[in-house]
DRENTIZA-347659 format. One record per residue: residue in three letters; y, x, z of N, C-alpha, C, O in turn. Coordinates in steps of 0.05 Angstrom, whole numbers, padded with zeros to 5 digits, always signed. Each point is the difference from the previous one (the first is absolute). Example, Ala and Ser with C-alpha at 12.3 -4.5 7.8 and 13.67 -1.06 7.14 Angstrom:
% residues 2
ALA-00114+00264+00156+00024-00018+00000+00024+00018+00000+00000+00021+00013
SER+00021-00028-00027+00024+00016+00001+00022-00015+00014+00022+00010+00004
END
This chain:
% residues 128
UNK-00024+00016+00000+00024-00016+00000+00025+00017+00000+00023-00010-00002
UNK-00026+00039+00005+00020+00023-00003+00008-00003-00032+00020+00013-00005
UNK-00028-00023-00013+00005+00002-00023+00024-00020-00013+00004-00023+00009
UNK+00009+00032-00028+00030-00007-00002-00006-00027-00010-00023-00008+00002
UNK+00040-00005-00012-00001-00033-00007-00004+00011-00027-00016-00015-00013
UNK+00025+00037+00000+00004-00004-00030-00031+00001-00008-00004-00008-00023
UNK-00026+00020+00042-00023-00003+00001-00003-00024-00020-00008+00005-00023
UNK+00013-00030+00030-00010-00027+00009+00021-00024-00019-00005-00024-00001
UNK+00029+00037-00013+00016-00016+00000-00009-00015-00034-00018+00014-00010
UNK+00023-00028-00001-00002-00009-00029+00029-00006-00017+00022-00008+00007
UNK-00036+00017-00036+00022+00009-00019-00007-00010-00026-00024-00004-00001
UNK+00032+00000-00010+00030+00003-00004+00011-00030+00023-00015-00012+00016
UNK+00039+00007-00021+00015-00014+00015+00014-00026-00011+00023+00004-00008
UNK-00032-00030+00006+00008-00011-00017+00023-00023+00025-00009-00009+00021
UNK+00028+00005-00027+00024-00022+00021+00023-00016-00017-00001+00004-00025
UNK+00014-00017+00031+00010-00014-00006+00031+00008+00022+00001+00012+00021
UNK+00029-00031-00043+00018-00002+00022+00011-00018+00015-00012-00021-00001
UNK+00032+00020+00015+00010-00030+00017+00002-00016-00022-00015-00020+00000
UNK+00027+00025-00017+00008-00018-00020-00019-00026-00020+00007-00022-00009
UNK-00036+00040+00008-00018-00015-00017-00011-00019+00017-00002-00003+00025
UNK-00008-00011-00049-00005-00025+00015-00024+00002+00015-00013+00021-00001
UNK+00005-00045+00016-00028-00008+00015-00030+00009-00022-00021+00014+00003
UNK+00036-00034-00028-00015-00003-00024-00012+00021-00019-00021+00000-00013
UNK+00044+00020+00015-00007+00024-00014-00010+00023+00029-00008+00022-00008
UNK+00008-00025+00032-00018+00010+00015-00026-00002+00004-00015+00019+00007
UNK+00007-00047-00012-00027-00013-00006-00008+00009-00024-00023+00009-00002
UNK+00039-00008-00018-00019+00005-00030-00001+00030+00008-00023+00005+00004
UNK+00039+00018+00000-00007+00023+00012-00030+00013+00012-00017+00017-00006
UNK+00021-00031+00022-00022-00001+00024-00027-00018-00015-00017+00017+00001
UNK+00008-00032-00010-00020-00016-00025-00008+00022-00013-00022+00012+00002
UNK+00054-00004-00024-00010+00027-00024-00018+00022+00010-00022+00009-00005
UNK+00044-00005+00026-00017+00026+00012-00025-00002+00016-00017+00017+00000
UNK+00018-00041+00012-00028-00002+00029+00005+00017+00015-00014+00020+00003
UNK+00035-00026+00009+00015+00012+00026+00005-00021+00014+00005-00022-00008
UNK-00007+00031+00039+00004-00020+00024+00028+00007+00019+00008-00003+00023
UNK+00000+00015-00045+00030+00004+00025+00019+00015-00026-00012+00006-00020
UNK+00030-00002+00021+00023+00010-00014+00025+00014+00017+00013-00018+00009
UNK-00009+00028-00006+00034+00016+00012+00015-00011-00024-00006-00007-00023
UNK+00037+00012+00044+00021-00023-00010+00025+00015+00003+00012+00000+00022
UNK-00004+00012-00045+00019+00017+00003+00031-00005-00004+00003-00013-00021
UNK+00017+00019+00030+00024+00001-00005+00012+00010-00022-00003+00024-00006
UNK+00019-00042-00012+00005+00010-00026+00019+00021-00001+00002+00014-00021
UNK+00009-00011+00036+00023+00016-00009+00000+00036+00013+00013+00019-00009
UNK-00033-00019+00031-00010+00025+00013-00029+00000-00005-00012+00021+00004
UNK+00000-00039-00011-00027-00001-00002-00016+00009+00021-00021+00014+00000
UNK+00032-00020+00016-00012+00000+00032-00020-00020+00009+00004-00022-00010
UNK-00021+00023+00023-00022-00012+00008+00018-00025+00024+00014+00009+00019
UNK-00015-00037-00023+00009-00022+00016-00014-00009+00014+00004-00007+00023
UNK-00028+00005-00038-00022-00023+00015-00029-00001-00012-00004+00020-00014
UNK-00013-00034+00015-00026-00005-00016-00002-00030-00006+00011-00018+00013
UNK-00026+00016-00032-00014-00030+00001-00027+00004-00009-00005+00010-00022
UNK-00017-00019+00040-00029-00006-00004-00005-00030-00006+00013-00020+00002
UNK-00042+00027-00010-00015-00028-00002+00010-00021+00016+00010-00018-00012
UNK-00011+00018+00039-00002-00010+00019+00029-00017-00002+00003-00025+00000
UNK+00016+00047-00001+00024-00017+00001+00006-00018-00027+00021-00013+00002
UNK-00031+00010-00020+00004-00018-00025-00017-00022+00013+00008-00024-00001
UNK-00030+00029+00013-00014-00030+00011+00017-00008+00013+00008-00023+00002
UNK-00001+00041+00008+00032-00023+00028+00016-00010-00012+00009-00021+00006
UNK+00000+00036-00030+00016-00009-00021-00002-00037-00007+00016-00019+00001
UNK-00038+00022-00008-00011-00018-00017+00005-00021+00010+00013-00020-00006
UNK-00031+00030+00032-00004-00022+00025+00024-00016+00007-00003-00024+00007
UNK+00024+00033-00007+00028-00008-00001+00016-00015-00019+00024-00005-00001
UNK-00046-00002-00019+00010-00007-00033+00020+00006-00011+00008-00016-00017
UNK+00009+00043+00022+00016+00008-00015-00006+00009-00026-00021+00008-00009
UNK+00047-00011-00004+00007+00006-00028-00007+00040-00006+00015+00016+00010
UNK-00040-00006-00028+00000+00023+00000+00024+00013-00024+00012+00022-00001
UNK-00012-00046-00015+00027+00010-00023+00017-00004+00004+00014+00010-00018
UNK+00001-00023+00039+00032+00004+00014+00005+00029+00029+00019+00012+00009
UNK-00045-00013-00005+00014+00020+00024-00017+00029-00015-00017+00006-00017
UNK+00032+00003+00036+00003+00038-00003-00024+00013+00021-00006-00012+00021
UNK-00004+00033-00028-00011+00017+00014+00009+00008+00035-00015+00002+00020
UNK+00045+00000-00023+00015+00003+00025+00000-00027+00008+00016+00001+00019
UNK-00021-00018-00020+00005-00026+00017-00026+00000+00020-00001-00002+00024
UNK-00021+00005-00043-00030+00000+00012-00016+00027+00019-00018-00001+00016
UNK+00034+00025-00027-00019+00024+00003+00005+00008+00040+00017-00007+00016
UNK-00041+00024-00013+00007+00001+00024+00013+00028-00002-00006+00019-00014
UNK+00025-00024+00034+00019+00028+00002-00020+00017+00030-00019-00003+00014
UNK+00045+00027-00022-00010+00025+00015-00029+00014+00001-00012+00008+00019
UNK+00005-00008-00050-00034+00006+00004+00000+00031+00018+00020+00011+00010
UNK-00042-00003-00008-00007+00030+00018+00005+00015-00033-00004-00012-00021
UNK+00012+00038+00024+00005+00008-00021+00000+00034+00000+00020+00012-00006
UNK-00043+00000+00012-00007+00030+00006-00003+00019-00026-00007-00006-00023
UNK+00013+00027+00033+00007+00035-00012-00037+00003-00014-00017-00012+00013
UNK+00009+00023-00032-00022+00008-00019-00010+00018+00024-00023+00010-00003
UNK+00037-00002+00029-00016+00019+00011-00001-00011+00028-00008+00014+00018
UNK+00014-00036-00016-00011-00021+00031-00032+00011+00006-00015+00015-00014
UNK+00010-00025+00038-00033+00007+00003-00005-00029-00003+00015-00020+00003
UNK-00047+00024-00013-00013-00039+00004-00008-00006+00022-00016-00018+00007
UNK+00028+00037+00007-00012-00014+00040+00033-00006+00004+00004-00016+00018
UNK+00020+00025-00031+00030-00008+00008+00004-00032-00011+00012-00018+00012
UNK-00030+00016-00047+00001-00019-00009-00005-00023+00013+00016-00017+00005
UNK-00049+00017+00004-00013-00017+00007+00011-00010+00025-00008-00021+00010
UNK+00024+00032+00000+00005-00005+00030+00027-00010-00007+00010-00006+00021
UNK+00005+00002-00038+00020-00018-00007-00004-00017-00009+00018-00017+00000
UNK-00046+00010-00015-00007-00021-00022-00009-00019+00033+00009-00022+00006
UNK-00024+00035+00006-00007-00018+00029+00029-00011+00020+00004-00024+00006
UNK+00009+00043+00001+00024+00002+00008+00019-00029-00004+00005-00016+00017
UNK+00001+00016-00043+00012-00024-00018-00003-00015-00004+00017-00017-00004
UNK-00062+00013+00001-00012-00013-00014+00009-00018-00027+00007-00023-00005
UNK-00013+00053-00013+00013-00006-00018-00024+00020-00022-00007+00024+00005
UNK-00001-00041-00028-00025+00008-00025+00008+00012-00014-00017-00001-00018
UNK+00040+00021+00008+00015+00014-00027+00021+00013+00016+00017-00007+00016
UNK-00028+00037-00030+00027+00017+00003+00009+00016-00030-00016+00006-00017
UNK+00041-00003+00018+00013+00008-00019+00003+00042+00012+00009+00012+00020
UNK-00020-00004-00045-00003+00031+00001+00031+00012-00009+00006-00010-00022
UNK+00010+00025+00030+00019+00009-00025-00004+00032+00006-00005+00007+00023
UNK+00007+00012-00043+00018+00028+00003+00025+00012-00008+00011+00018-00014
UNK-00009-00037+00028+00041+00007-00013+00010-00004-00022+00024-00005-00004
UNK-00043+00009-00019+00012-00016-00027-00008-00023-00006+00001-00008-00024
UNK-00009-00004+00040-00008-00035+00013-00025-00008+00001-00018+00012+00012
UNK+00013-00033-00023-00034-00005+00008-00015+00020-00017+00006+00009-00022
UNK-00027-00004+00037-00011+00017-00007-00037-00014+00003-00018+00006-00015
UNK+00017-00024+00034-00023-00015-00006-00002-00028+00020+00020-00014+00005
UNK-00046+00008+00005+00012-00030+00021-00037+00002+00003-00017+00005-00016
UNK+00017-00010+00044-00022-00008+00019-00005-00030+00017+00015-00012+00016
UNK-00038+00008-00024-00007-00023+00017-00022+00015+00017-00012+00022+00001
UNK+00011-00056+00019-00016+00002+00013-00033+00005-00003-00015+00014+00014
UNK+00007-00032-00040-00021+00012-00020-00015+00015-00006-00024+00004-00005
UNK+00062+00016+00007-00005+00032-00015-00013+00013+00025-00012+00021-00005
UNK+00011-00030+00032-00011+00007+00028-00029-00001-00009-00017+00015-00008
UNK+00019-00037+00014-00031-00009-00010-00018+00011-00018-00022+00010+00005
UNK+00033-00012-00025-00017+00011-00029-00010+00030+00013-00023+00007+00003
UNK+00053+00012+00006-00019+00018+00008-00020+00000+00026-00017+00017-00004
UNK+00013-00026+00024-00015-00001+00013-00024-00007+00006-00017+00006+00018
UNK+00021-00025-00046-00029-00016-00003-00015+00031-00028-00024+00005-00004
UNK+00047+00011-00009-00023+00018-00017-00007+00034+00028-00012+00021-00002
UNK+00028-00034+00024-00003+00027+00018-00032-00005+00009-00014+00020+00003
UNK-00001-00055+00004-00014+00001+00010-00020-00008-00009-00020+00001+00014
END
């Protein structure tokens, strides 16, 4: 678990910004078969928030409009958002910490990759 996040993390990096819609987050996430997306700021391209699976069911659940609202209306802010050289015992203990399934990787010239909880899993289940 001494081993850095960038071990563990997945790439390329595919997100969306405040600006797009619900709708084009969903077709995103479909195209790709991805369960979460980062949600970036257009104008710094800074990491804002995430949106997973989970939160489009809440979405839904709410019967809102996915082609009138924006990414920033829905996404959850302040995701955990760690250095390519975090440890996955610093990770994991924030992902518990937060309780929170996705972290966003950067090395200073921005995302650099994004971890789930999964990504825990997957390896632990090929450790044993």
């Amino acid at each position: 678990m001494s081993q850095p996040i960038s071990s563990l993390m997945q790439r390329p990096v595919s997100s969306v910004t405040m600006e797009d819609s619900v709708a084009q987050v969903e077709a995103l996430l479909a195209g790709r078969r991805l369960s979460w997306v980062p949600v970036l700021e257009p104008a710094r391209g800074e990491v804002a928030g995430v949106i997973s699976a989970s939160d489009l069911v809440a979405f839904h659940g709410q019967g809102r409009d996915p082609v009138a609202t924006h990414a920033w209306q829905m996404c959850s802010y302040k995701p955990i958002v760690v250095d390519v050289a975090t440890s996955l015992a610093q990770v994991a203990a924030l992902m518990v910490e937060r309780s929170v399934h996705h972290v966003v990787v950067t090395d200073g010239d921005g995302i650099a990759g994004v971890v789930s909880s999964l990504d825990f899993v997957r390896t632990f289940a090929r450790s044993a």
